[in-house]
Backbone as CSV, one residue per row, in Angstrom:
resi,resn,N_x,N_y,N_z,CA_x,CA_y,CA_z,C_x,C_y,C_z
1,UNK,16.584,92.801,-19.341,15.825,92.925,-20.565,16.011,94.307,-21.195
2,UNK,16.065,95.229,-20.364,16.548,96.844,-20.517,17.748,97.084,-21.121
3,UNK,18.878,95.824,-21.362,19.876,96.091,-21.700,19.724,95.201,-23.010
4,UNK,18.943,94.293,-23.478,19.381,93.857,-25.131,18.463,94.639,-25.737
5,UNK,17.509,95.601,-24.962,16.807,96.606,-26.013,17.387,97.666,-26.374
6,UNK,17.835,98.105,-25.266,19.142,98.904,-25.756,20.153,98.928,-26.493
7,UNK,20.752,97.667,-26.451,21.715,97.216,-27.312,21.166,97.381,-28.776
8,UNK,19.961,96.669,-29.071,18.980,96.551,-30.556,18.701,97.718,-31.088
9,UNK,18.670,99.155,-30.011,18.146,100.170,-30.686,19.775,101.060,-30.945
10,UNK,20.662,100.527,-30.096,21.873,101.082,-30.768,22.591,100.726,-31.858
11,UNK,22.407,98.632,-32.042,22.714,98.757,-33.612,21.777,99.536,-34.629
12,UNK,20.513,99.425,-34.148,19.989,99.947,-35.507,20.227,101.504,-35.535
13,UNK,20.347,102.027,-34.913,20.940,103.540,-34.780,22.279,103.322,-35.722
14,UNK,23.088,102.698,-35.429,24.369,102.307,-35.960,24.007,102.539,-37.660
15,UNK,22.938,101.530,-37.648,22.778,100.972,-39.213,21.900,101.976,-39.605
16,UNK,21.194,102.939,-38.984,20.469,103.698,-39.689,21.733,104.868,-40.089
17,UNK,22.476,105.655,-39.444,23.431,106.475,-39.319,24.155,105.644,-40.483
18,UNK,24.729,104.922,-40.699,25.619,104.227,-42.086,24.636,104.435,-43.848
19,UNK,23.216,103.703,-42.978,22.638,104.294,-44.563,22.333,105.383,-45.089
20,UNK,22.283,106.549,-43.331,22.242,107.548,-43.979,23.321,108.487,-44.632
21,UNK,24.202,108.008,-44.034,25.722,108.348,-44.925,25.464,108.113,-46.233
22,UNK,25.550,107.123,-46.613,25.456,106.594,-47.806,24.552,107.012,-48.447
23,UNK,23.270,107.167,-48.542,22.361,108.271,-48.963,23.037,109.416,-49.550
24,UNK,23.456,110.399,-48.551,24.281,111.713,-48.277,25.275,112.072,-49.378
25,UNK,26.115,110.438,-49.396,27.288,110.429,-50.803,26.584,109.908,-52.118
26,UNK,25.089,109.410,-52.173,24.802,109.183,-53.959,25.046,110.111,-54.457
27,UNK,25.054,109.923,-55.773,25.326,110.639,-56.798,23.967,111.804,-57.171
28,UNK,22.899,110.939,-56.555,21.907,111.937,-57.097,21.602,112.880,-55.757
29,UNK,21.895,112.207,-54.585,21.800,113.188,-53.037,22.963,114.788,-53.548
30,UNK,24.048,114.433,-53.976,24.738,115.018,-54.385,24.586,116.314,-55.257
31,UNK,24.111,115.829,-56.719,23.584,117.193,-57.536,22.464,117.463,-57.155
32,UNK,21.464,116.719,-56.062,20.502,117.894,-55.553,20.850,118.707,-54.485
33,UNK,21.772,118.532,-53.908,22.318,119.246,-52.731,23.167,120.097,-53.205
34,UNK,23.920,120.134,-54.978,24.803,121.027,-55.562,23.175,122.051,-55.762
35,UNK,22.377,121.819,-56.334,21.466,122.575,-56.756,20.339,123.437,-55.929
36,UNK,20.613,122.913,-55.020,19.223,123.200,-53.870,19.973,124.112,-52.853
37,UNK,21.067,123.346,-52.246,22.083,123.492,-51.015,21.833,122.959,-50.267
38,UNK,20.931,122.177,-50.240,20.753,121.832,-49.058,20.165,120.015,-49.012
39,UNK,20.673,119.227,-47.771,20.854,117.709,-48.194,19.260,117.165,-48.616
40,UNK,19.164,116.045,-48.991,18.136,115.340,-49.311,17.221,115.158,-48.228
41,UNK,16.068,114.918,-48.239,15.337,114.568,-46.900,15.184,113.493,-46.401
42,UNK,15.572,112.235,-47.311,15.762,111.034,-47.052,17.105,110.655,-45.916
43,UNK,17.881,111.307,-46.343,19.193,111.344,-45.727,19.009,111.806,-44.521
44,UNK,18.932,113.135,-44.550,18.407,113.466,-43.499,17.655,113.081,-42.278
45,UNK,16.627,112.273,-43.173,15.935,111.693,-42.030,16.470,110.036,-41.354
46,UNK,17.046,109.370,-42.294,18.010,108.430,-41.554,19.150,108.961,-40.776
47,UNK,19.693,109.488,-40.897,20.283,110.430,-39.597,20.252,110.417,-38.854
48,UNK,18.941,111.537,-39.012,18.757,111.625,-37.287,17.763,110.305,-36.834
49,UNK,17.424,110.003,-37.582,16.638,108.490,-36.668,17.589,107.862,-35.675
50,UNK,19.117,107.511,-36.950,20.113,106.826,-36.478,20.258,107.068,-35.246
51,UNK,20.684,108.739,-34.901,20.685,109.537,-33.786,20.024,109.528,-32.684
52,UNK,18.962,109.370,-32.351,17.499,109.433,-32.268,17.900,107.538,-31.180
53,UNK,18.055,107.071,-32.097,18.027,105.368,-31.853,18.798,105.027,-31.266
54,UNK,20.057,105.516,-31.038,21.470,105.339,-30.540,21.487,105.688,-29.442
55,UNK,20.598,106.961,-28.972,20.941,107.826,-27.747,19.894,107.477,-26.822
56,UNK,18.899,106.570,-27.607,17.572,105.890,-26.734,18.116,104.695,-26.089
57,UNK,19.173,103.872,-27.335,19.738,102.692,-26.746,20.586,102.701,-25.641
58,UNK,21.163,103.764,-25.916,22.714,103.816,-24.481,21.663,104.530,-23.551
59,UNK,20.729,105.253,-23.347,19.973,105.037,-21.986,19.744,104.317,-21.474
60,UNK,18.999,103.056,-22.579,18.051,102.264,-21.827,19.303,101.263,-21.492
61,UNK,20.876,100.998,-22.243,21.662,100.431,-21.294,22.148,100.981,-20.121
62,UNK,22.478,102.294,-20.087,23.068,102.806,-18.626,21.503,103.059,-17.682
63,UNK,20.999,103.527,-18.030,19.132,103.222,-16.953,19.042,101.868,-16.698
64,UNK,19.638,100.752,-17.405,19.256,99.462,-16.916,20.269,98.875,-15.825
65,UNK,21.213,99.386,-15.468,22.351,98.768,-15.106,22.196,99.755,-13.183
66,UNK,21.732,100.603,-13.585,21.742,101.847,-12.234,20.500,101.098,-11.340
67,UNK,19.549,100.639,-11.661,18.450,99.891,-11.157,18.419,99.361,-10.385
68,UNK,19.410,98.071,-10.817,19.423,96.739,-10.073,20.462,97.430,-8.491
């Protein structure tokens, strides 16, 4: 069970990390980051969620597998 939660929190890590790309390249993430310097907080924060989600998932697959 430790391993399709894992799996679930690494796609969505996956998919959070893609939207936050995409965020990162709008047009409007863009001239506020020309103007400010610094990235959007939206972006930002899908990111690291992505991050965040990905590195929870491949635990809870390699912690699930060491167990048994």
């Amino acid at each position: 069970m430790q391993r399709v939660i894992g799996l679930a929190l690494v796609l969505v890590g996956i998919i959070l990390l893609y939207y936050g790309y995409q965020e990162g390249e709008s047009l409007a993430s863009t001239v506020k980051e020309t103007i400010t310097g610094s990235p959007t907080e939206r972006s930002l924060t899908l990111v690291i969620a992505g991050i965040v989600c990905a590195c929870l998932g491949a635990g809870l697959i390699f912690a699930g597998g060491r167990r048994r």
